[in-house]
FIKOLZA-1660 file (N, C-alpha, C; in steps of 0.1 Angstrom, whole numbers, plus 5000, padded with zeros to 4 digits):
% residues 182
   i   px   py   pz ch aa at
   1 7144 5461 8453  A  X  N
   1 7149 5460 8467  A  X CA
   1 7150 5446 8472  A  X  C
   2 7141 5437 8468  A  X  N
   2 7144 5425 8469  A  X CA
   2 7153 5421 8466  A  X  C
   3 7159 5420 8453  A  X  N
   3 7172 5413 8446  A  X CA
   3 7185 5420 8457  A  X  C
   4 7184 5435 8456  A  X  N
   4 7195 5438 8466  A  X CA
   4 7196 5430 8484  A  X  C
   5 7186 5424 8494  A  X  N
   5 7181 5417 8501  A  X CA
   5 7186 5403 8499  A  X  C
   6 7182 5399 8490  A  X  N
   6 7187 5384 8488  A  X CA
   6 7198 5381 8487  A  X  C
   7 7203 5395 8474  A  X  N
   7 7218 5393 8473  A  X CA
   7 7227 5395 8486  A  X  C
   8 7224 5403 8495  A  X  N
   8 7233 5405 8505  A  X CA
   8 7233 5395 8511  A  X  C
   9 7225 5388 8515  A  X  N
   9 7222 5370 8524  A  X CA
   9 7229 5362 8513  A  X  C
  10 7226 5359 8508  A  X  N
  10 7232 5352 8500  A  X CA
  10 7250 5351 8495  A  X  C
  11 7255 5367 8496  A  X  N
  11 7267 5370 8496  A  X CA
  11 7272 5369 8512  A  X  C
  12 7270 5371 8519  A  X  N
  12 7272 5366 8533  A  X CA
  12 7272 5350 8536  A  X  C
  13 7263 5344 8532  A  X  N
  13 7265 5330 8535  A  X CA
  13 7274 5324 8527  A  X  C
  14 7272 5325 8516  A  X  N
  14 7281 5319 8506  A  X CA
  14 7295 5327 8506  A  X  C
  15 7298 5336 8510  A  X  N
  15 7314 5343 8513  A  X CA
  15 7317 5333 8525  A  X  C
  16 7309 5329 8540  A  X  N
  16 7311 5328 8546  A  X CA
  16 7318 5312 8545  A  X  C
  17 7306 5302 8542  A  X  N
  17 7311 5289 8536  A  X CA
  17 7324 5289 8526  A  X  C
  18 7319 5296 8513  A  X  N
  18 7334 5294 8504  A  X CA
  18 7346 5300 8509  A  X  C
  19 7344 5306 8519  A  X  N
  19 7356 5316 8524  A  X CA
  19 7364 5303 8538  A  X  C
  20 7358 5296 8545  A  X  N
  20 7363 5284 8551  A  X CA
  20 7364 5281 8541  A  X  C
  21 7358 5275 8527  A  X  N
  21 7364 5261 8522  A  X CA
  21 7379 5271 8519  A  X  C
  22 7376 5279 8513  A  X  N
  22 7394 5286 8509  A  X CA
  22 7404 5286 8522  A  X  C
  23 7399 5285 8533  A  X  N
  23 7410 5286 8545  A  X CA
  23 7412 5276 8549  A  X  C
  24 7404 5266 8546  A  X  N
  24 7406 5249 8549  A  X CA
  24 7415 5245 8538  A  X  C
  25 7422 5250 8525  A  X  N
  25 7427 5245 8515  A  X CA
  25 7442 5253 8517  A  X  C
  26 7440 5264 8523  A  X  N
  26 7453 5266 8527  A  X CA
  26 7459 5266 8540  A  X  C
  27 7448 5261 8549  A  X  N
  27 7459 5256 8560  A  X CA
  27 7461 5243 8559  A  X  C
  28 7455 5235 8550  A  X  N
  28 7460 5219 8548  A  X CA
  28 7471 5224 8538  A  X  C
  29 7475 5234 8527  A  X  N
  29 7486 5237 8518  A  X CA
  29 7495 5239 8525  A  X  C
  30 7494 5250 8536  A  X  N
  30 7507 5252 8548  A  X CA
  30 7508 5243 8561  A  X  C
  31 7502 5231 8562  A  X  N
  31 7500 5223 8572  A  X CA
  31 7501 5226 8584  A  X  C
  32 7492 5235 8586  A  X  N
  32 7481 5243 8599  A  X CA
  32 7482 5231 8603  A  X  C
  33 7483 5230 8619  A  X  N
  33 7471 5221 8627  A  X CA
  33 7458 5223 8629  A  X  C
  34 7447 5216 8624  A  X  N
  34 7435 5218 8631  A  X CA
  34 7428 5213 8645  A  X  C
  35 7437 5209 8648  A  X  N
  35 7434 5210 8665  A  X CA
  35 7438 5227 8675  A  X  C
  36 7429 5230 8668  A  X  N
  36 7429 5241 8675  A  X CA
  36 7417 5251 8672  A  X  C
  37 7413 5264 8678  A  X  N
  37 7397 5267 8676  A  X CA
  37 7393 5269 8664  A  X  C
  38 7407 5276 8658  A  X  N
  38 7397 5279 8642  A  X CA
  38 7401 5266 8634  A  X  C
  39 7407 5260 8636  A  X  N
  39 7405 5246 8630  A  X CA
  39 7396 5235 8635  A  X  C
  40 7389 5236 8639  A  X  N
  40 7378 5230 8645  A  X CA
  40 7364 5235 8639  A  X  C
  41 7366 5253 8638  A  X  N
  41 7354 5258 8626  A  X CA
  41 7355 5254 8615  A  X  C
  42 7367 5257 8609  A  X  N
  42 7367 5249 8596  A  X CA
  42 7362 5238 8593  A  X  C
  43 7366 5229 8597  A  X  N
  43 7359 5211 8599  A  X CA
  43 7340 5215 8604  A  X  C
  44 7335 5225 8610  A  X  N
  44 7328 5225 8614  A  X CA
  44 7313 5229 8600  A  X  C
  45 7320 5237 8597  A  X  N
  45 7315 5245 8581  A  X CA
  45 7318 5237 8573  A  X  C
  46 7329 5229 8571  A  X  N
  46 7328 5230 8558  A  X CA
  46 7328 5210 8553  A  X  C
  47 7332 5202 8568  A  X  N
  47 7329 5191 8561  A  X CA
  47 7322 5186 8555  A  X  C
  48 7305 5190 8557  A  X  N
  48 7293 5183 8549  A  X CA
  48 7294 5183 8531  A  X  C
  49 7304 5199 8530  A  X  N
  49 7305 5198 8513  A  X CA
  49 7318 5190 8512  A  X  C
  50 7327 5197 8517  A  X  N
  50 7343 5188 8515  A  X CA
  50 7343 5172 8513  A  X  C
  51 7341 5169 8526  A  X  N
  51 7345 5153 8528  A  X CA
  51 7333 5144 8514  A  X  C
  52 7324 5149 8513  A  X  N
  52 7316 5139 8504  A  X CA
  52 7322 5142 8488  A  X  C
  53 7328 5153 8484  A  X  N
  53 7336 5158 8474  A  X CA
  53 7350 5150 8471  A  X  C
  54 7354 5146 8485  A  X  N
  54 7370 5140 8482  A  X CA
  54 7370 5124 8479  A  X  C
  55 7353 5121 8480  A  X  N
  55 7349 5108 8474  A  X CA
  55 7357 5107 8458  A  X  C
  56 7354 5117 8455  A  X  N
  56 7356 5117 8435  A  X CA
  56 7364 5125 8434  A  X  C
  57 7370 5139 8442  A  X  N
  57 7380 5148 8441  A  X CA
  57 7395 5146 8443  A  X  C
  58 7406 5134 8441  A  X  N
  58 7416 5136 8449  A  X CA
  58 7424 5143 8450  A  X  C
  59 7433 5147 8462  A  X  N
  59 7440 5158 8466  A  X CA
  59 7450 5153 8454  A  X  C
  60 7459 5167 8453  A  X  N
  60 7470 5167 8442  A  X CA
  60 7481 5174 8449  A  X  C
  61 7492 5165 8450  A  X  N
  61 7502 5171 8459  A  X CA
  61 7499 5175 8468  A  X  C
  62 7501 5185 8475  A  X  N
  62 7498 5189 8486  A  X CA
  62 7487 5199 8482  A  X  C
  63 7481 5199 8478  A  X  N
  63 7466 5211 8469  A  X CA
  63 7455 5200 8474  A  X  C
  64 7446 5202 8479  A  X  N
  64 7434 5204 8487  A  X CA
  64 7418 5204 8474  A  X  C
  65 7420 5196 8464  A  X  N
  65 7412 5201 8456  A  X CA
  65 7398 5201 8456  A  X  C
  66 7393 5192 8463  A  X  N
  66 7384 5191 8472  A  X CA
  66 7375 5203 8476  A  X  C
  67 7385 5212 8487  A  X  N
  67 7380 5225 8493  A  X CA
  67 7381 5234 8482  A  X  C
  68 7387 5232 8475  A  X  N
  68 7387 5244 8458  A  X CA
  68 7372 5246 8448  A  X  C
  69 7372 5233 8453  A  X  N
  69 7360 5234 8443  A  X CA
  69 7346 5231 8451  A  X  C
  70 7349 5231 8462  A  X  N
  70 7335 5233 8471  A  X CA
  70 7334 5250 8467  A  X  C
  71 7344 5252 8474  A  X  N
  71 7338 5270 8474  A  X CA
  71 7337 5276 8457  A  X  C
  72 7340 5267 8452  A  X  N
  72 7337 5273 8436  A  X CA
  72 7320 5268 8435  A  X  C
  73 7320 5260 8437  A  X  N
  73 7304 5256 8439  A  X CA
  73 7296 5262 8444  A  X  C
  74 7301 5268 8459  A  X  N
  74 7290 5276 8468  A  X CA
  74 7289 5289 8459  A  X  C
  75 7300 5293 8451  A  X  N
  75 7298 5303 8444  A  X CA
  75 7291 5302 8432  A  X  C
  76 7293 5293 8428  A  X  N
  76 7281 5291 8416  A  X CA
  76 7269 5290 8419  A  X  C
  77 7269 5285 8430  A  X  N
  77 7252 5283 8435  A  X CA
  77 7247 5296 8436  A  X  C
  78 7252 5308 8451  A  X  N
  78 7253 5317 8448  A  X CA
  78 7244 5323 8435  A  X  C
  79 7248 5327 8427  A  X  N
  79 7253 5333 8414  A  X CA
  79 7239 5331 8405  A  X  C
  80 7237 5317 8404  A  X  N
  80 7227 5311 8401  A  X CA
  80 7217 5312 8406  A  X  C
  81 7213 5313 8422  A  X  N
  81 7204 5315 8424  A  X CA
  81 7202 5331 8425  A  X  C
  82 7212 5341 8426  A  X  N
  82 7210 5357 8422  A  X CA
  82 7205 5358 8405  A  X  C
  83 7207 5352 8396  A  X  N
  83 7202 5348 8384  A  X CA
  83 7187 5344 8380  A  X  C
  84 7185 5334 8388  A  X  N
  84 7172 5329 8387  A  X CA
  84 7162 5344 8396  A  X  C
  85 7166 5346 8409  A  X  N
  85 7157 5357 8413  A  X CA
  85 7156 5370 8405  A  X  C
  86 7167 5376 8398  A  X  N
  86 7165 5388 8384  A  X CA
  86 7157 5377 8375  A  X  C
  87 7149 5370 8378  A  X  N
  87 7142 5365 8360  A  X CA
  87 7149 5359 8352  A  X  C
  88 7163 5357 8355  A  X  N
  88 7170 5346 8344  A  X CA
  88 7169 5355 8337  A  X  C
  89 7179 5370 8336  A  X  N
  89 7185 5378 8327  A  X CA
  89 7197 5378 8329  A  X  C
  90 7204 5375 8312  A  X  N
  90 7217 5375 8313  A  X CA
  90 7218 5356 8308  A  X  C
  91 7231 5353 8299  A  X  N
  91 7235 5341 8294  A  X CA
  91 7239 5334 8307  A  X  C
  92 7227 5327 8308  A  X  N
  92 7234 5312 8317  A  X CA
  92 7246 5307 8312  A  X  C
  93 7251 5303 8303  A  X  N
  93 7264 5302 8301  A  X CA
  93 7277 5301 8309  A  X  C
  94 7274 5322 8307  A  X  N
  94 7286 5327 8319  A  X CA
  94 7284 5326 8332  A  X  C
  95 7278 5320 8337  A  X  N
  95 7276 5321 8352  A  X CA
  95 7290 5305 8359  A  X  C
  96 7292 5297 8352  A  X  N
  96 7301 5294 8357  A  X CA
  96 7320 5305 8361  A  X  C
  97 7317 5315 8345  A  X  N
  97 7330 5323 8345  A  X CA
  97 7328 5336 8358  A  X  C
  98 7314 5336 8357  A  X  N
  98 7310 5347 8371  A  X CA
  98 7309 5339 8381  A  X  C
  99 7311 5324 8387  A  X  N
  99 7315 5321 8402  A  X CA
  99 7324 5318 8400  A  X  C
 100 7337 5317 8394  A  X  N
 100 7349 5318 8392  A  X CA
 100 7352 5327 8391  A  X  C
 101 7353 5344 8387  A  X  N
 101 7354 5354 8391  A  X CA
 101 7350 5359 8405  A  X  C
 102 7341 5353 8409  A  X  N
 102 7332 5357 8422  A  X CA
 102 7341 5349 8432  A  X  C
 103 7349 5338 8431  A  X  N
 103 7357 5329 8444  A  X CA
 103 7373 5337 8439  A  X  C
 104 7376 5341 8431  A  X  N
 104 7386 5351 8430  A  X CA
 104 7385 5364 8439  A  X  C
 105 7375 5372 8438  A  X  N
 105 7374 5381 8442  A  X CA
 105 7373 5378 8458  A  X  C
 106 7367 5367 8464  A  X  N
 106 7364 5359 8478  A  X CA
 106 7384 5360 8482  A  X  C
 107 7389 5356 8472  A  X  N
 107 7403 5354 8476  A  X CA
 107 7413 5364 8479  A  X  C
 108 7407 5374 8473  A  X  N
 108 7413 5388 8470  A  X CA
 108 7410 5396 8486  A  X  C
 109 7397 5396 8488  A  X  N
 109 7394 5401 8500  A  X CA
 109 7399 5393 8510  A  X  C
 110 7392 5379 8510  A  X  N
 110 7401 5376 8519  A  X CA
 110 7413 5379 8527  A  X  C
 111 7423 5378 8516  A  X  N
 111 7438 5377 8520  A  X CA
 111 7442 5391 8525  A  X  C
 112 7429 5402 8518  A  X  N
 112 7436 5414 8525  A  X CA
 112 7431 5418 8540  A  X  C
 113 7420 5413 8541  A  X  N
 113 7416 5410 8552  A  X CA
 113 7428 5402 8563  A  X  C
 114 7431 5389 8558  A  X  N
 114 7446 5382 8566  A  X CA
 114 7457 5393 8564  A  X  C
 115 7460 5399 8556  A  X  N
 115 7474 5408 8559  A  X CA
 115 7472 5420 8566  A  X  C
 116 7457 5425 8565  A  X  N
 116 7455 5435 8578  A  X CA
 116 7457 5432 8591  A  X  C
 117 7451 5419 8592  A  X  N
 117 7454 5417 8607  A  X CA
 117 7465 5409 8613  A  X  C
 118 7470 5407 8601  A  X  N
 118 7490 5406 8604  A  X CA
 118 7497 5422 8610  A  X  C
 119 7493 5429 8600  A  X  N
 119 7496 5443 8601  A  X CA
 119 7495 5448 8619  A  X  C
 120 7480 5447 8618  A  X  N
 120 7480 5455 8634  A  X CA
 120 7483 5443 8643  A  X  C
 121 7483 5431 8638  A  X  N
 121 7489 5420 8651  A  X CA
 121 7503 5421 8656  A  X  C
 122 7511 5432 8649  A  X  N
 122 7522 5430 8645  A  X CA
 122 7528 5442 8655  A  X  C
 123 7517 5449 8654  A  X  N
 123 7521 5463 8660  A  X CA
 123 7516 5464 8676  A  X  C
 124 7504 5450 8680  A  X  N
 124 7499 5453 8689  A  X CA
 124 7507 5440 8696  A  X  C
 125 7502 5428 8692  A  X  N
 125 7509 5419 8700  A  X CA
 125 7513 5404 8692  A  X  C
 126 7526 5408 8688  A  X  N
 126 7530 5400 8677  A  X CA
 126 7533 5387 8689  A  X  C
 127 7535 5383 8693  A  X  N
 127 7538 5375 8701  A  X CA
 127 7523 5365 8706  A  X  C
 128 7515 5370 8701  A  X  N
 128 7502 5362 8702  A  X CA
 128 7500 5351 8692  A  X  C
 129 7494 5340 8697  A  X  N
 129 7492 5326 8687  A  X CA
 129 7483 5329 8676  A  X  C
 130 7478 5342 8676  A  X  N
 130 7465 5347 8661  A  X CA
 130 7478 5355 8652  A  X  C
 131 7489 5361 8657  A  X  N
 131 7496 5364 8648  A  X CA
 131 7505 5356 8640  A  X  C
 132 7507 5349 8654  A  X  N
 132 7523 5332 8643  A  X CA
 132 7505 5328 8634  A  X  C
 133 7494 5324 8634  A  X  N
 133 7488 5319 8628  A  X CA
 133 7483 5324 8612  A  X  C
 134 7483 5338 8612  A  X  N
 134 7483 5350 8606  A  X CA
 134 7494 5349 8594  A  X  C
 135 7506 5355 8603  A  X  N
 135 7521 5351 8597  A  X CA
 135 7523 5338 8590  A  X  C
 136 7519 5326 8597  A  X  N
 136 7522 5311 8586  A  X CA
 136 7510 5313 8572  A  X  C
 137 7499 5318 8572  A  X  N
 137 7490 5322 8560  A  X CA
 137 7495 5327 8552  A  X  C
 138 7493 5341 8554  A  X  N
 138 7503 5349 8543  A  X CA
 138 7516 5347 8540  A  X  C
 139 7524 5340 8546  A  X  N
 139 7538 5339 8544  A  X CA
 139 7544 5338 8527  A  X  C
 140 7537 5326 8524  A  X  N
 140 7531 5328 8511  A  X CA
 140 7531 5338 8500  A  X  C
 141 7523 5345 8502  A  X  N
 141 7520 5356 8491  A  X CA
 141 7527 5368 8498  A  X  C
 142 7530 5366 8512  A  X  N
 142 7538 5382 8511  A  X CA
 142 7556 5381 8508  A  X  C
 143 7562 5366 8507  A  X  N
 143 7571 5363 8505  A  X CA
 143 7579 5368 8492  A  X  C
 144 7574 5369 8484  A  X  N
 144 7576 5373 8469  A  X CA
 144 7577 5393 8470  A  X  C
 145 7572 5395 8477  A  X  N
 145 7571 5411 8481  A  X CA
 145 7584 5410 8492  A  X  C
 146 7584 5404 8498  A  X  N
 146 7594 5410 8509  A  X CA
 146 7613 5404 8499  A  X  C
 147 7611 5400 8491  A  X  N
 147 7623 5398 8485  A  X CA
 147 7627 5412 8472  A  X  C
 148 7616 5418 8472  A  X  N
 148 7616 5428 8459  A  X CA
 148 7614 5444 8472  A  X  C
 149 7608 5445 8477  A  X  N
 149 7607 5455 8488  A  X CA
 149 7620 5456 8496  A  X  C
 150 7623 5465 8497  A  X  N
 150 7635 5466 8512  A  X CA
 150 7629 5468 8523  A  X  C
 151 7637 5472 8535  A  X  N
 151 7635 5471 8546  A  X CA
 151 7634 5488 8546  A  X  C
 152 7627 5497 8556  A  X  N
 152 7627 5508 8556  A  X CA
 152 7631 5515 8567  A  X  C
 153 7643 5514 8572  A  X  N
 153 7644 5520 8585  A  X CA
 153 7636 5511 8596  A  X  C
 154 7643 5497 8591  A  X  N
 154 7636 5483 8597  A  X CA
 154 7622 5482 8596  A  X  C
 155 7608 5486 8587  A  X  N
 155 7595 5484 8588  A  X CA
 155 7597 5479 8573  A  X  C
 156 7588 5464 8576  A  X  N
 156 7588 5460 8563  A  X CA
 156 7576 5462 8561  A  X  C
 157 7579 5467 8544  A  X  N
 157 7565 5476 8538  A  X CA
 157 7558 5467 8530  A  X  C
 158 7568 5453 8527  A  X  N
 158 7559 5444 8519  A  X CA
 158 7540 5442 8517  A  X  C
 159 7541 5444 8529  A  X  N
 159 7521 5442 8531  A  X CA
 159 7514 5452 8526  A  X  C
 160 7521 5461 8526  A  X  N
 160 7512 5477 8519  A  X CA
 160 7518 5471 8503  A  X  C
 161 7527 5465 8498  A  X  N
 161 7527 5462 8484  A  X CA
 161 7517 5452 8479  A  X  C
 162 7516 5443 8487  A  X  N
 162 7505 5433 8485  A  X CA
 162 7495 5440 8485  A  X  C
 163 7487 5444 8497  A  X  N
 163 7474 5451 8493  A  X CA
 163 7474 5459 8482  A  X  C
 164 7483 5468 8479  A  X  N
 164 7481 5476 8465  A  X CA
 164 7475 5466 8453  A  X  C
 165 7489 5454 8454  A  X  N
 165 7483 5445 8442  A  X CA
 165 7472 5438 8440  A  X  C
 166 7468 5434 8454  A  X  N
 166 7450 5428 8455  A  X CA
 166 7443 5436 8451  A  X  C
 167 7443 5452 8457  A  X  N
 167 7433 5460 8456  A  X CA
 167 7431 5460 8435  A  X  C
 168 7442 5463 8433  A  X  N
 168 7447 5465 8415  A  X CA
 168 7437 5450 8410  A  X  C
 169 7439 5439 8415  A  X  N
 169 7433 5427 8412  A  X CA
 169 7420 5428 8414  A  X  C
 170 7413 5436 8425  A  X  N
 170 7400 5430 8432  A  X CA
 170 7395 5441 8417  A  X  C
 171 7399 5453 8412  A  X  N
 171 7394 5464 8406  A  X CA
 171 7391 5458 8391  A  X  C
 172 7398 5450 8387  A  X  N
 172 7401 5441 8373  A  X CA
 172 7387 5430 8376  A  X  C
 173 7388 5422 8387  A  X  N
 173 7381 5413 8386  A  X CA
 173 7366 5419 8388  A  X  C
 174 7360 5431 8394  A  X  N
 174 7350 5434 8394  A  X CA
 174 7341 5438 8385  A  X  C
 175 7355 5443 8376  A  X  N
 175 7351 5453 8362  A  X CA
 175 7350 5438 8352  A  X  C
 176 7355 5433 8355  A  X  N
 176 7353 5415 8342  A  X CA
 176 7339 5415 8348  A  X  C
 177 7332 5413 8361  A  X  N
 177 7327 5402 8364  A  X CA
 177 7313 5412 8357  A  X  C
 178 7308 5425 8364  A  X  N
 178 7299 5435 8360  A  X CA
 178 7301 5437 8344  A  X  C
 179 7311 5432 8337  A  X  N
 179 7310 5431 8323  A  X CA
 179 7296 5418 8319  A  X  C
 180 7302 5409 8324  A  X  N
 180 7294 5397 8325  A  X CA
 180 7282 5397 8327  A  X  C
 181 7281 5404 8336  A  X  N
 181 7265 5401 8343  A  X CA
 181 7254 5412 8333  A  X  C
 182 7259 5422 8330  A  X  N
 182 7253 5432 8323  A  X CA
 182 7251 5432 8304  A  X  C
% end
């Protein structure tokens, strides 16, 4: 019962940090303004790892590598310290390839999480600044769906194709990672 306890804190905090550092790397990829409130959390969470990172990290092109590899960190740490609390069972080794699986899967939810609330933002009050903010995120990944999807009696279905493909992805990456750990 303990390990289940630590692990839930520990997947909460570290979803929470790596999950800014991944939103800080893609609203600097789609050049969000951060003058504004959730750009202000961002900076708020996540400069202590970021900014001391971009010492030795430089950005590449417009990629953020910096915030890439903070939350790949928080997830190693994570991972490692769920590791050390089971007794240090299981090859240290893979525990780099399981917080890299583990900031995948952070991505995977994530984003379905942002296309949900594109979804009902859309339906309830698309004309709100959380939806254009929503809409410039995903634009991205739902763009490639909305050129293969048609329109359906004007409802674009693209976002139900994305989630299908995240969910198909999140199911792949669970099954790798519980290969790993076991």
């Amino acid at each position: 019962m303990l390990f289940q306890m630590v692990s839930l804190v520990l997947d909460v905090v570290a979803g929470l940090v790596a999950g800014t550092c991944l939103l800080r790397f893609l609203m600097q990829w789609q050049r969000i303004s951060f003058h504004q409130p959730l750009g202000q959390f961002v900076f708020a969470v996540t400069d202590w790892l970021v900014l001391p990172l971009r010492r030795v990290i430089p950005p590449w092109s417009a990629w953020d590598l910096s915030s890439l590899v903070g939350a790949f960190l928080i997830k190693l740490l994570q991972y490692t310290l769920l590791w050390l609390v089971a007794g240090g069972q299981g090859a240290l080794a893979l525990l780099p390839l399981v917080g890299l699986v583990g900031m995948a899967q952070l991505v995977v939810s994530a984003l379905s999480a942002l296309v949900l609330v594109l979804a009902v933002m859309s339906w309830v009050n698309p004309g709100s600044p959380m939806y254009s903010l929503a809409a410039r995120l995903s634009q991205p990944f739902l763009k490639p769906f909305q050129r293969v999807v048609p329109l359906i009696g004007g409802v674009d279905l693209s976002p139900v194709a994305l989630l299908v493909v995240l969910q198909l992805i999140g199911m792949v990456l669970a099954s790798l990672q519980m290969g790993w750990m076991h």
